[in-house]
FIMIGU-287619 format. One record per residue: x, y, z of N, C-alpha, C, O, CB in turn; residue in three letters. Coordinates in steps of 0.02 Angstrom, whole numbers, padded with zeros to 5 digits, always signed. Glycine has a CB too. Layout:
<atoms>
XYZXYZXYZXYZXYZAla...
</atoms>
This chain:
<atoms>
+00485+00711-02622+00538+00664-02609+00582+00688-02551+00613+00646-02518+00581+00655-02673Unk+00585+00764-02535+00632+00799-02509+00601+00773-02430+00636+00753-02384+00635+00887-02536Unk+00532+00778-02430+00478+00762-02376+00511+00679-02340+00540+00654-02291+00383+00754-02424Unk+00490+00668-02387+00526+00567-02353+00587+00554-02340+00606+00505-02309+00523+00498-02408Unk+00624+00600-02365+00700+00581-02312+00703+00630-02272+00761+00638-02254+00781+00577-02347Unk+00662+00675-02244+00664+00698-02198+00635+00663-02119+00660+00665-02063+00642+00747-02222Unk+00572+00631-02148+00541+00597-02105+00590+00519-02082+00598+00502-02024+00468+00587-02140Unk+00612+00491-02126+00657+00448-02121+00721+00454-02072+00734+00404-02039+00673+00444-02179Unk+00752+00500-02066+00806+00515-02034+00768+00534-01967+00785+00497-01920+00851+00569-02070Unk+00730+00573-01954+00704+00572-01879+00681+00519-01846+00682+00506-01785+00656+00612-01870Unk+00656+00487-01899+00631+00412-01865+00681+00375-01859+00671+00333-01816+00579+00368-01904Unk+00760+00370-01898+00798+00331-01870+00846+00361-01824+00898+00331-01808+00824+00297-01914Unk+00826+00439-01796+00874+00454-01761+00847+00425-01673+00893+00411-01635+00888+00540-01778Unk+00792+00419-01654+00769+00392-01608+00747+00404-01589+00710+00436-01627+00779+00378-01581Unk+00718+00410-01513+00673+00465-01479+00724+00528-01454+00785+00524-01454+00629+00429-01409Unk+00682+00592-01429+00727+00649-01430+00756+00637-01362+00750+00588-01326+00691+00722-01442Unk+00797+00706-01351+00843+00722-01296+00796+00706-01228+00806+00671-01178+00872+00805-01302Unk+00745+00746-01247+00704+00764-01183+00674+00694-01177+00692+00667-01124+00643+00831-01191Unk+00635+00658-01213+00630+00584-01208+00663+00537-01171+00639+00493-01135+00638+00564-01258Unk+00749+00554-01189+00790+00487-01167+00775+00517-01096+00733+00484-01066+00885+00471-01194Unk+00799+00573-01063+00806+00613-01001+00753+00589-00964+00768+00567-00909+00803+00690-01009Unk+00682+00585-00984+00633+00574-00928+00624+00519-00927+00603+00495-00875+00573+00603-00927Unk+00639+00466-00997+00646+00387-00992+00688+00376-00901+00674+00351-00846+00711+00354-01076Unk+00755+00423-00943+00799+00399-00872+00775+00408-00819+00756+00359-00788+00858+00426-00858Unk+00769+00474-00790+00727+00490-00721+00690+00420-00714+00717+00370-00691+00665+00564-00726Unk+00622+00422-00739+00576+00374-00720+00613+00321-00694+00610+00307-00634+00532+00353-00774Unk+00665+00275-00753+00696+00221-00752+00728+00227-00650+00716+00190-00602+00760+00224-00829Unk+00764+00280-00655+00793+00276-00593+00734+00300-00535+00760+00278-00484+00862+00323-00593Unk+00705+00315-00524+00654+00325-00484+00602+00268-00460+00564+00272-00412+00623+00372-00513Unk+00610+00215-00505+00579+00160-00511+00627+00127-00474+00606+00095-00426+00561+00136-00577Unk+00689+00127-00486+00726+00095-00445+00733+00082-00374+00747+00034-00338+00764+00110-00458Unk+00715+00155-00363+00726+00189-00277+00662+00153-00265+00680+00100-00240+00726+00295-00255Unk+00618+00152-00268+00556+00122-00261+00564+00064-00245+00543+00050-00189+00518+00124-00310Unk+00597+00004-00286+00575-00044-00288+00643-00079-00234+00642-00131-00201+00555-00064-00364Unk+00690-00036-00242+00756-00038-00175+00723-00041-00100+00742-00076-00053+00811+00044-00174Unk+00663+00010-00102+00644+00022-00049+00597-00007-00010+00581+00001+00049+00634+00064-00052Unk+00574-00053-00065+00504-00120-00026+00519-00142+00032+00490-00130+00085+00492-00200-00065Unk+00570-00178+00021+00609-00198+00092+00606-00175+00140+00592-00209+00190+00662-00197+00097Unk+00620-00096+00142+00622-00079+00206+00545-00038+00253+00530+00021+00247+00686-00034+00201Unk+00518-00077+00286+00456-00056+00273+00439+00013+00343+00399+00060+00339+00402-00135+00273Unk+00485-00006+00403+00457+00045+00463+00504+00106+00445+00506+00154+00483+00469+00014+00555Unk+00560+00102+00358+00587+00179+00365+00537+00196+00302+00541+00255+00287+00688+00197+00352Unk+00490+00159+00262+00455+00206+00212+00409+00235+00274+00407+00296+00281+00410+00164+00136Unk+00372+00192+00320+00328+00240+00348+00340+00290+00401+00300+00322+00435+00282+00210+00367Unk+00409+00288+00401+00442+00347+00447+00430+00404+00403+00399+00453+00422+00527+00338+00466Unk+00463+00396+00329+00464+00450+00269+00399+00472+00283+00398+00527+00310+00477+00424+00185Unk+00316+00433+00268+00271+00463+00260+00248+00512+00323+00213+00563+00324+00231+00417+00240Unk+00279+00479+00371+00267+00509+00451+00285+00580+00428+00245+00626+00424+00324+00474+00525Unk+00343+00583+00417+00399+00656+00420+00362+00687+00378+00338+00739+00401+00486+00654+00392Unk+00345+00672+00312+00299+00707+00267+00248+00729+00285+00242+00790+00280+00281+00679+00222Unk+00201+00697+00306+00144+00708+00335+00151+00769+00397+00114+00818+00406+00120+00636+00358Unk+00201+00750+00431+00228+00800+00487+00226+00884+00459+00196+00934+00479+00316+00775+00504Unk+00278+00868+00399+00300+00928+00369+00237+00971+00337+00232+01032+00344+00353+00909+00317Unk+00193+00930+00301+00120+00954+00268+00101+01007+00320+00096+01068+00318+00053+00889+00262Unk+00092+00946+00381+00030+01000+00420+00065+01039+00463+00030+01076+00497-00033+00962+00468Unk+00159+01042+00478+00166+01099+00485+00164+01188+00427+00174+01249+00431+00219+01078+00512Unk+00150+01150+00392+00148+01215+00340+00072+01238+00312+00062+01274+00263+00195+01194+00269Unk+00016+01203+00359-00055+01203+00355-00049+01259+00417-00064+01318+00418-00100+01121+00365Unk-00021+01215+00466-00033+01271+00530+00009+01342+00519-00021+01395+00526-00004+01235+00609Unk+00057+01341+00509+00074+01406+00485+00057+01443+00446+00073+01500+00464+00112+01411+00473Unk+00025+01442+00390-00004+01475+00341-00073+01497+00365-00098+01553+00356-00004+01433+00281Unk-00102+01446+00395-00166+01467+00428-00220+01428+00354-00281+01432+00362-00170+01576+00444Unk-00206+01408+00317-00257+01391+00289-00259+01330+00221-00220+01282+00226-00279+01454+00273Unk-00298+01335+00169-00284+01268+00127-00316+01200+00174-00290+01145+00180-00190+01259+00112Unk-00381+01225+00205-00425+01180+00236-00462+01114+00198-00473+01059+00224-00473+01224+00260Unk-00476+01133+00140-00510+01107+00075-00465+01075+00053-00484+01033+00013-00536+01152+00024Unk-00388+01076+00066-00356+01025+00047-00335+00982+00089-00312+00927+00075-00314+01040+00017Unk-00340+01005+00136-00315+00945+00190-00363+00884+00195-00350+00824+00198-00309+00976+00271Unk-00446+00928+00195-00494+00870+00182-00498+00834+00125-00524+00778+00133-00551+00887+00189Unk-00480+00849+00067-00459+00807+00024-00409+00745+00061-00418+00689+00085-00426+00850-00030Unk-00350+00792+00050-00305+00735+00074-00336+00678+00116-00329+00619+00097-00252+00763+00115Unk-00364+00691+00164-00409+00648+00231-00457+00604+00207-00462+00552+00240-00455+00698+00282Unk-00504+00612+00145-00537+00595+00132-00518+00547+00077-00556+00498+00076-00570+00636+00131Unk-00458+00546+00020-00422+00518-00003-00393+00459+00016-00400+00403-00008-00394+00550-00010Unk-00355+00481+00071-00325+00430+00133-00374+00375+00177-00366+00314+00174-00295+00481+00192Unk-00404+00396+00201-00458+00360+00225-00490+00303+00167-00492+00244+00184-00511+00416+00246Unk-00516+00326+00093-00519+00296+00029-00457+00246+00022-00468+00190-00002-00519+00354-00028Unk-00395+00263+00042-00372+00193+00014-00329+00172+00082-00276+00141+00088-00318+00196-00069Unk-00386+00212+00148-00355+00139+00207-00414+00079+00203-00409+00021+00223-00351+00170+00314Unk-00467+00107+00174-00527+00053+00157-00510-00010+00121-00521-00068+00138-00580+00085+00112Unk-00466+00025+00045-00456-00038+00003-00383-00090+00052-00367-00143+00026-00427-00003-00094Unk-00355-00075+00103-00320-00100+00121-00327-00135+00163-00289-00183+00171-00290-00077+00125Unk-00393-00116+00216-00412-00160+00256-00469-00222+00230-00488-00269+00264-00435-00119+00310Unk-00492-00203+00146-00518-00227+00127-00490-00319+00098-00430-00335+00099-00537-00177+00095Unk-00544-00366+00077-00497-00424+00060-00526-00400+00003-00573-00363-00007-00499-00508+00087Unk-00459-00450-00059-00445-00452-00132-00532-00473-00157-00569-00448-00200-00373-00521-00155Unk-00542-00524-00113-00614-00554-00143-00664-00545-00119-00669-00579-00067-00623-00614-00148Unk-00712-00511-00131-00778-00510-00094-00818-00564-00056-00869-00596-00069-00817-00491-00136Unk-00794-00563-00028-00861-00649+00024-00921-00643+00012-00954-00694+00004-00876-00656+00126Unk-00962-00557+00005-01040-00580-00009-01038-00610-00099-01077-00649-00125-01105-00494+00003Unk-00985-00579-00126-00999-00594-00211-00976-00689-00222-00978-00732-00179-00929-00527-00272Unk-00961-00694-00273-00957-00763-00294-00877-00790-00303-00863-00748-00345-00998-00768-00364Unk-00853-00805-00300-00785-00843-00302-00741-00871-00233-00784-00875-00189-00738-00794-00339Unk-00706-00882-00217-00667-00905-00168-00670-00873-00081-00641-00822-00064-00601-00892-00201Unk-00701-00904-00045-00723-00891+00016-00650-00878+00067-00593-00901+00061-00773-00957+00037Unk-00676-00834+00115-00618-00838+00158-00607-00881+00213-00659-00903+00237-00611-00784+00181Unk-00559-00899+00238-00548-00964+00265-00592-00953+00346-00575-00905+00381-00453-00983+00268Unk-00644-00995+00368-00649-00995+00422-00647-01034+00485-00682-01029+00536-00678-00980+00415Unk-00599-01071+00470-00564-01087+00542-00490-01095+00523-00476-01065+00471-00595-01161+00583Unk-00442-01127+00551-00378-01120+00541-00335-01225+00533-00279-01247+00542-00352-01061+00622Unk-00410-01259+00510-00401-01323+00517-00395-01342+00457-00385-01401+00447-00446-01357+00552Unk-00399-01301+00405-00402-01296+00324-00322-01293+00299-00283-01329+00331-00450-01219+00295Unk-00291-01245+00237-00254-01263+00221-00239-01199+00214-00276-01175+00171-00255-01309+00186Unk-00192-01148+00240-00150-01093+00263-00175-01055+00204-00155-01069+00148-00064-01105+00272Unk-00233-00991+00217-00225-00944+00159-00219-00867+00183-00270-00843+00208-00289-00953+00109Unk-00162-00828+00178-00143-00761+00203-00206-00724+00178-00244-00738+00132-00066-00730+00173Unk-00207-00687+00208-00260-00618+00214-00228-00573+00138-00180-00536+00132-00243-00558+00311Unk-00273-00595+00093-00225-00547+00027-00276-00494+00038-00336-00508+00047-00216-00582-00076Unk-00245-00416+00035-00281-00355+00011-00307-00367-00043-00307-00411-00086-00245-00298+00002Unk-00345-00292-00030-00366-00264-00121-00324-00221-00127-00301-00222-00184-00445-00225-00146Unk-00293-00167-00083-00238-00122-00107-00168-00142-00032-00162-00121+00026-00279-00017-00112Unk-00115-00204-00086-00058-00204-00043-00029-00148-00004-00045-00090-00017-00014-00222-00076Unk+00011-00163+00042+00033-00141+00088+00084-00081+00060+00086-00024+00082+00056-00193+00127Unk+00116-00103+00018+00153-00043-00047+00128+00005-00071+00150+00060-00053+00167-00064-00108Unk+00079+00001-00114+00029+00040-00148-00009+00062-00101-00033+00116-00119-00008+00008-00197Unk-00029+00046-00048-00048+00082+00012-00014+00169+00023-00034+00224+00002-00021+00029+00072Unk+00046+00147+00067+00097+00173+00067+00114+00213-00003+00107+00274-00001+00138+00125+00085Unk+00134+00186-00057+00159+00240-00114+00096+00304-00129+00111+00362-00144+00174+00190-00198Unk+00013+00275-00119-00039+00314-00138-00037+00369-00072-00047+00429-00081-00111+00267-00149Unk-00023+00342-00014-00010+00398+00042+00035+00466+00018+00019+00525+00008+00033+00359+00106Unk+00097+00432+00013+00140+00475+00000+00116+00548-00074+00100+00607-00073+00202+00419-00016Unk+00126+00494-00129+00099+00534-00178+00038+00607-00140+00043+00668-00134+00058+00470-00232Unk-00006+00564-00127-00061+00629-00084-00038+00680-00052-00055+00738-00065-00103+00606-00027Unk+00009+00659-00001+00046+00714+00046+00083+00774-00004+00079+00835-00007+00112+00671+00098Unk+00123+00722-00042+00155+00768-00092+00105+00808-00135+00121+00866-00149+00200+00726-00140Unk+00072+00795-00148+00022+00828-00197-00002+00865-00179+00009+00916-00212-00021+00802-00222Unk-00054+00875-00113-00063+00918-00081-00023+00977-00046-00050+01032-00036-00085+00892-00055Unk+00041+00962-00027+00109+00989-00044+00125+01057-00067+00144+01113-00048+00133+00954-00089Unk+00100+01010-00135+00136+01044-00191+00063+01103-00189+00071+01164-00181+00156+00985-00276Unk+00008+01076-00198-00070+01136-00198-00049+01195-00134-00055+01255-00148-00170+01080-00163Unk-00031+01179-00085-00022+01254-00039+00024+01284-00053+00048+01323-00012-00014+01255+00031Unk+00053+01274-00118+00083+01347-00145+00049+01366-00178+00062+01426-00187+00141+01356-00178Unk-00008+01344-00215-00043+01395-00250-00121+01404-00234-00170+01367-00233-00035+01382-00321Unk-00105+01481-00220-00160+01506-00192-00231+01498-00219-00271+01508-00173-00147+01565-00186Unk-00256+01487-00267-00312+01469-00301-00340+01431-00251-00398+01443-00234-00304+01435-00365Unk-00304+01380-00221-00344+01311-00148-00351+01336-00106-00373+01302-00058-00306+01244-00113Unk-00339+01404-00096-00343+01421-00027-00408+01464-00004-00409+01523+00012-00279+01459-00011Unk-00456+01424-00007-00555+01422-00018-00553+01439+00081-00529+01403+00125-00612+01298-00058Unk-00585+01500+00089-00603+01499+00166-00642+01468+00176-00690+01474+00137-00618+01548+00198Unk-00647+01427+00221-00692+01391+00256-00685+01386+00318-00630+01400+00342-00697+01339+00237Unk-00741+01365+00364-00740+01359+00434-00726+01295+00439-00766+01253+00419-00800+01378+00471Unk-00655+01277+00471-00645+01231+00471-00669+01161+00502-00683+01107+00476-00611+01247+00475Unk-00666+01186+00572-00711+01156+00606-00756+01106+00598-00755+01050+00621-00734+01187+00620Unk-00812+01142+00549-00852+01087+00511-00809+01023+00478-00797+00969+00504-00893+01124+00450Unk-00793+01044+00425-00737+00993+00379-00715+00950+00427-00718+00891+00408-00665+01031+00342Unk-00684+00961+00510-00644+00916+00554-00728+00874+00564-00733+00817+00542-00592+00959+00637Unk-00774+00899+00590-00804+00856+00618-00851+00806+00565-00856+00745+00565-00838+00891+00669Unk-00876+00847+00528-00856+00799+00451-00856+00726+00426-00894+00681+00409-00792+00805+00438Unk-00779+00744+00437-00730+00704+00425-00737+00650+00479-00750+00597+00450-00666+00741+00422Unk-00734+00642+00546-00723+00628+00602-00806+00588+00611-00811+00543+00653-00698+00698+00648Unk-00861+00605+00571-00923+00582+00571-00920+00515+00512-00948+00462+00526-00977+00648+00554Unk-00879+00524+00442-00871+00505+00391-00819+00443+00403-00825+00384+00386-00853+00560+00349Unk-00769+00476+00440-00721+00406+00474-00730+00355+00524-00706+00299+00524-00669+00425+00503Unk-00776+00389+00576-00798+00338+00631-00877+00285+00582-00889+00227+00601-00830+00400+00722Unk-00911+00313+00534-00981+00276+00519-00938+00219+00454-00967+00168+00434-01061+00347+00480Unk-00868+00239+00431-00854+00195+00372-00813+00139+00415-00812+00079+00401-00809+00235+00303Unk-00783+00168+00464-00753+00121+00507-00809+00069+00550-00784+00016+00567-00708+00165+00558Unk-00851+00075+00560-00899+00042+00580-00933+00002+00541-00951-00053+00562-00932+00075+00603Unk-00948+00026+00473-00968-00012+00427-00908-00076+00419-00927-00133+00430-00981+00035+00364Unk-00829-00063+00398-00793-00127+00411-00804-00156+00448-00831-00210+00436-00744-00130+00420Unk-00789-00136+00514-00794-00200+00566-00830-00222+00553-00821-00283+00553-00801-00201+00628Unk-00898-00199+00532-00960-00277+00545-00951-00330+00499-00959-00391+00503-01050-00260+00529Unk-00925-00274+00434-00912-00313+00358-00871-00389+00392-00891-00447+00392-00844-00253+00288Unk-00804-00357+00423-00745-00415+00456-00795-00462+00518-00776-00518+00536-00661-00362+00507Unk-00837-00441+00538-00856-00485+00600-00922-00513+00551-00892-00463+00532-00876-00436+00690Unk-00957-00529+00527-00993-00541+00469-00940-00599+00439-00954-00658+00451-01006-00468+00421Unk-00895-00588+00411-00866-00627+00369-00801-00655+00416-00746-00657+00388-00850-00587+00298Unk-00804-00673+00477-00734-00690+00500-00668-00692+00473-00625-00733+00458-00736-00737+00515Unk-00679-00631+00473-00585-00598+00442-00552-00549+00492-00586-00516+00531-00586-00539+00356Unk-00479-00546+00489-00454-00497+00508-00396-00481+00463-00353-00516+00436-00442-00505+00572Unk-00410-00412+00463-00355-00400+00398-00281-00392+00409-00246-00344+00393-00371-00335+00361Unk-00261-00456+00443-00180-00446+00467-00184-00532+00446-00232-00570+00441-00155-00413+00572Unk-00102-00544+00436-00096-00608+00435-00048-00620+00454-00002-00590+00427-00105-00636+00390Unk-00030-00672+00514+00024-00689+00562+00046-00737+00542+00092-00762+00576+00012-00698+00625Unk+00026-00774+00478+00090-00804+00463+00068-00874+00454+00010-00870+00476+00146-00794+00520Unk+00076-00940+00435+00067-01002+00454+00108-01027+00516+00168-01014+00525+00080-01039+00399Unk+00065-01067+00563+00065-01071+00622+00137-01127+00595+00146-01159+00543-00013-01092+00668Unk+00182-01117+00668+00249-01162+00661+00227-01218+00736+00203-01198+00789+00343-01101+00672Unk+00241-01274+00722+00235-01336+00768+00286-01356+00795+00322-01382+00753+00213-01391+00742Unk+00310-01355+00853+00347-01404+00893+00385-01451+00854+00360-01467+00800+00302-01441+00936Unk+00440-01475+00869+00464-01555+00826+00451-01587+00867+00458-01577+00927+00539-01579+00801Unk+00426-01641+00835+00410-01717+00856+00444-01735+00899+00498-01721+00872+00414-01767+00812Unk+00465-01769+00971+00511-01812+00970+00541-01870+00970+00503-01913+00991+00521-01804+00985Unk+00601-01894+00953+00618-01929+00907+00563-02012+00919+00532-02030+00969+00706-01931+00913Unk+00569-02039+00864+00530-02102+00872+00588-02154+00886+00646-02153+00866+00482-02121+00805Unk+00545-02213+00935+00586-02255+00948+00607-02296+00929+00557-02322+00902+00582-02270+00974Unk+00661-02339+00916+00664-02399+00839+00681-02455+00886+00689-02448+00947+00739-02385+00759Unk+00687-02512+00852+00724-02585+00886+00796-02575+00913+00830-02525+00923+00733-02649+00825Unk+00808-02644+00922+00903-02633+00917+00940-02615+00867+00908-02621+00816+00942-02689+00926Unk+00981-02600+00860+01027-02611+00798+01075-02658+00785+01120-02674+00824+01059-02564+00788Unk+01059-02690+00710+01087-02762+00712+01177-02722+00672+01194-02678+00633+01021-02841+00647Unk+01202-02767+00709+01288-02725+00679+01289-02788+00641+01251-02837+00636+01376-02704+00746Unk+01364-02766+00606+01398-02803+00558+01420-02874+00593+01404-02924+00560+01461-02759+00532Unk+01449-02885+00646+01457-02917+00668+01416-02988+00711+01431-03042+00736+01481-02883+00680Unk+01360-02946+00699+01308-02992+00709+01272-03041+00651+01249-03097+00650+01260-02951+00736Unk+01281-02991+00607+01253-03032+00525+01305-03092+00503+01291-03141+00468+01256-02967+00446Unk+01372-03073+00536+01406-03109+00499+01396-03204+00544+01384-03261+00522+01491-03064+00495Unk+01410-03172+00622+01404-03239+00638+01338-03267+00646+01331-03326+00660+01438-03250+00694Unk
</atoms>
C-alpha cells in the first residue's frame, strides 16, 4: 500500500527539474530558429563564419582530415537533396512544368532551403565539436581524400545537370512572371444627369 502512494505522488508531482530545464532550452532554441527564417543572407553569413572558423582550426592543428571529409561528403549529400525536385519526373505522379504557358508551379525541393542550411550548420558544429577529441584524429594523406572528394563532386554534379537538362528544370524559382497594366479601355460618352432629365 506504502508502494502506491508513493508512485502516486511522483506521478502527480510532474515531470522533474532536469525535464522542465531542457523542455525550456529546446522550447527557446526553437524559437531563435524559427525568428531566424526570415533572415536568410545573415543565417548564411553565420554558416560562412562557422565554416570559416572549422577550417581555421583544421589548419592549425594540422589534422582531423577524416573529418573534414565527412563533413564534405555530408554536405555535398544534402546540396543534392536541395538541388533536387520534391517529385521525381522519371517515377509516377505530378510532372514538372514544361513551358511557362501552363499554370505557375515554383520549383519545390526535396530538402528546403532551411533545412538545407540548419543540416549545414549542425555538421560544421558537429564536426567542431569531433576535433577536440583526439580519437578522429586518423593520419591520413590527405591529398587523396581532396582529390577524392573533388572526383566524387564534379561526377555527382554532372550526373544532376543531365538529370535537370533531361527533365527541363532548374532548381531556382523566380517567381510568377508580373505583366504590364493594360491600358485603360475606351468607353462612349457619358450621359449626365442633365441629359436624362431633358
Amino acid at each position: 500500500m506504502a508502494d502506491r502512494d508513493n508512485t502516486t505522488t511522483e506521478a502527480s508531482m510532474g515531470p522533474s527539474f532536469s525535464k522542465r530545464v531542457a523542455k525550456t532550452i529546446k522550447m527557446r532554441f526553437q524559437n531563435y530558429l524559427d525568428r531566424s527564417t526570415p533572415f536568410v543572407a545573415g543565417r548564411w553569413i553565420f554558416l560562412a563564419f562557422e565554416i570559416l572558423l572549422y577550417s581555421l582550426r583544421v589548419y592549425y592543428i594540422r589534422g582531423f582530415h577524416i573529418v573534414t571529409y565527412a563533413l564534405a561528403i555530408f554536405i555535398l549529400n544534402l546540396l543534392i537533396g536541395f538541388l533536387s525536385p520534391i517529385e521525381d519526373p522519371e517515377g509516377e505522379g505530378p510532372l514538372l512544368p514544361t513551358s511557362d504557358k501552363g499554370e505557375f508551379k515554383p520549383f519545390m525541393r526535396r530538402l528546403p532551403e532551411f533545412k538545407f542550411w540548419y543540416g549545414c550548420v549542425k555538421a560544421v558544429f558537429c564536426a567542431f565539436v569531433c576535433t577536440f577529441i583526439p580519437i578522429f584524429n586518423i593520419p591520413v594523406f590527405w591529398p587523396i581524400l581532396l582529390m577524392y572528394f573533388f572526383v566524387l563532386f564534379v561526377l555527382t554534379m554532372k550526373r544532376q545537370i543531365r538529370h535537370m537538362v533531361k527533365h527541363k528544370y532548374i532548381p531556382v524559382s523566380f517567381g510568377k512572371k508580373s505583366y504590364a497594366k493594360a491600358p485603360p479601355v475606351a468607353t462612349g460618352p457619358k450621359i449626365s444627369k442633365v441629359d436624362k432629365a431633358g
